[in-house]
C-alpha positions as a printed Julia matrix, in Angstrom:
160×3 Matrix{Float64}:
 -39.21  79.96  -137.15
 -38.84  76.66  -136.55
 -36.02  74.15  -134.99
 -35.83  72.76  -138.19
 -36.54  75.78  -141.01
 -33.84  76.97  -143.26
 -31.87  79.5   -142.16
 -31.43  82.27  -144.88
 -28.0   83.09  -145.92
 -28.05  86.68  -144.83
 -29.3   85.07  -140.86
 -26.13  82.73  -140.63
 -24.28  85.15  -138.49
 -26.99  85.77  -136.16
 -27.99  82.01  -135.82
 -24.84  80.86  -135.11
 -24.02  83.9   -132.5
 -27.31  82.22  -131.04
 -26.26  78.77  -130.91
 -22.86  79.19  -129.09
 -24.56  81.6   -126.42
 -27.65  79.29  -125.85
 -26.22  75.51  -126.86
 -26.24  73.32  -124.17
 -23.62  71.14  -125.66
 -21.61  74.02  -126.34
 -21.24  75.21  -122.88
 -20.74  71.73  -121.02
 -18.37  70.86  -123.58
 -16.35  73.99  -122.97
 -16.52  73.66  -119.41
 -15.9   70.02  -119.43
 -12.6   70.63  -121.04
 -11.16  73.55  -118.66
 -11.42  71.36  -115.73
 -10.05  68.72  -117.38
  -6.63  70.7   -118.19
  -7.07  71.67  -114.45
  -7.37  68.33  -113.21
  -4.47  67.19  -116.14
  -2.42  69.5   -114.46
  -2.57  68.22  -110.94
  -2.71  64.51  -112.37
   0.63  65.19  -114.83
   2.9   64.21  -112.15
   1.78  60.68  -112.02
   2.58  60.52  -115.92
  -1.56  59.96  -117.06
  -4.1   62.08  -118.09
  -7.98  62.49  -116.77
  -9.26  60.1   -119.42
  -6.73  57.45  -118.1
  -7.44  58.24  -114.39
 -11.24  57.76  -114.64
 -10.98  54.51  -116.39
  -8.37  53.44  -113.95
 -10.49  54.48  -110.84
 -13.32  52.9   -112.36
 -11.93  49.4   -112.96
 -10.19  49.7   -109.47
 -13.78  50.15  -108.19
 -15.87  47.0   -110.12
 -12.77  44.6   -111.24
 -14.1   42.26  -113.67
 -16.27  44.46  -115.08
 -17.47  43.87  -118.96
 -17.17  46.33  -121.45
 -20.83  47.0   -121.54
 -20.86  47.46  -117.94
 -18.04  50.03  -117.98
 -19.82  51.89  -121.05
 -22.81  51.96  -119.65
 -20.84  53.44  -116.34
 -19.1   56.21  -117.75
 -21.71  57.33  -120.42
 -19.12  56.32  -123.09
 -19.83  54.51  -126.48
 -17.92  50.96  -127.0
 -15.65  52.32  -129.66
 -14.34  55.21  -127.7
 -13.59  53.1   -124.76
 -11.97  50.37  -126.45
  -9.66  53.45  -127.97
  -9.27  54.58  -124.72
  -8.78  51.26  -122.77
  -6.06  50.17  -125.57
  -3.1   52.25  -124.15
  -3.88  51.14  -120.81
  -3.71  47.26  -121.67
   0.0   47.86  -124.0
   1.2   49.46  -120.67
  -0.14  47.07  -118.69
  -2.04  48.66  -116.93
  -5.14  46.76  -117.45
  -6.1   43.6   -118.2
  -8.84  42.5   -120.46
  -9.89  38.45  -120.54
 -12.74  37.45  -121.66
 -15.74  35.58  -119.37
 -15.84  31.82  -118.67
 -19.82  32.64  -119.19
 -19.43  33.94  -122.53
 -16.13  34.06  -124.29
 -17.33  36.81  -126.62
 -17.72  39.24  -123.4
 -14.33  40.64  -122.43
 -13.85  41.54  -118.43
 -11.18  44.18  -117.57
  -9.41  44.66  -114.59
  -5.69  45.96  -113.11
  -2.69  44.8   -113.04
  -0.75  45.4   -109.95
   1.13  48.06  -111.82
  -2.35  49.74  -112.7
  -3.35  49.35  -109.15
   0.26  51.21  -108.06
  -0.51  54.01  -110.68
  -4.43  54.65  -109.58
  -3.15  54.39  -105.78
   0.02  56.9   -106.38
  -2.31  59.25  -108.72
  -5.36  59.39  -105.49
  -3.0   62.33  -103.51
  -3.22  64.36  -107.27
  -6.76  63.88  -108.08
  -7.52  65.1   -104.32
  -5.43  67.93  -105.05
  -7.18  68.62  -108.07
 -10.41  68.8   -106.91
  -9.8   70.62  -103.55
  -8.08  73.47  -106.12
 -12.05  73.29  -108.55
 -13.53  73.45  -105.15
 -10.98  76.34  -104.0
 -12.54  77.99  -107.57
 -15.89  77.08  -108.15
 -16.85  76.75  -104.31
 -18.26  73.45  -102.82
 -21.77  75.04  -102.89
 -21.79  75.6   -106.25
 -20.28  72.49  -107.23
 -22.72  70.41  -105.06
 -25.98  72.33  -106.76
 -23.89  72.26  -110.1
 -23.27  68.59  -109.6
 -27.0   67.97  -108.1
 -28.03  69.43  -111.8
 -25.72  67.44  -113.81
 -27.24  63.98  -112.72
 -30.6   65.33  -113.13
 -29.81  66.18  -116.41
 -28.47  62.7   -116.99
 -31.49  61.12  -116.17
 -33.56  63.45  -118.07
 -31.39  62.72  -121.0
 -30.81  59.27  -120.66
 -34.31  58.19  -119.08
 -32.41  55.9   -116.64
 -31.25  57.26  -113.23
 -27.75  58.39  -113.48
């Protein structure tokens, strides 16, 4: 059988027992979203969720950086990111302006109150991942985390 060969009525069961032990996707996915409600947890005090944390980290860490560039930085398409970047600008949280180079190219950054929010949520996120480490083990999470970028580059063909 092939990837690609219809699967007969009768094999449905089977093939999709298959696919959710052996799907990649399937099992990053799953993973991907128990430690985020771990590390939503930890970050919950400081009123934002993962999503919001990475983007906020991220800008804190290349201010003035185009929406391209930030895509292309967090492996994210331009639609989801603008979805996820508009909450953060009507809080003011972020800023968005666009380039004297190019007015069509928008540049984000953070607003002192973004800044105060990324700073006060730092203590949560370190709490957060000292209690995956305390679970997964820093071994593991070091080869685990080894593997992902590998992956990422296999996947991506660019080095991650």
């Amino acid at each position: 059988m092939t990837a690609h060969s219809i699967i007969q009525p009768q094999d449905y069961q089977l093939a999709h027992r298959e696919a959710g032990a052996s799907c990649a996707c399937f099992a990053v996915r799953k993973a991907s979203r128990l430690i985020t409600q771990l590390y939503d947890y930890h970050l919950a005090a400081a009123g934002i969720k993962t999503t919001q944390f990475t983007l906020l980290s991220s800008i804190a860490t290349h201010d003035g950086a185009s929406m391209n560039a930030l895509a292309n930085m967090l492996g994210m398409d331009r639609t989801t990111l603008t979805r996820n970047l508009k909450p953060l600008i009507a809080r003011k949280w972020v800023t968005q302006r666009a380039s004297t180079e190019d007015k069509r190219v928008k540049l984000f950054g953070l607003t002192p109150a973004g800044h105060k929010l990324a700073n006060l949520a730092l203590p949560m996120w370190r709490a957060a991942h000292e209690d995956f480490l305390a679970q997964v083990s820093e071994s593991r999470w070091d080869r685990l985390s080894s593997d992902l970028r590998a992956t990422q580059r296999a996947i991506s063909g660019k080095r991650a």
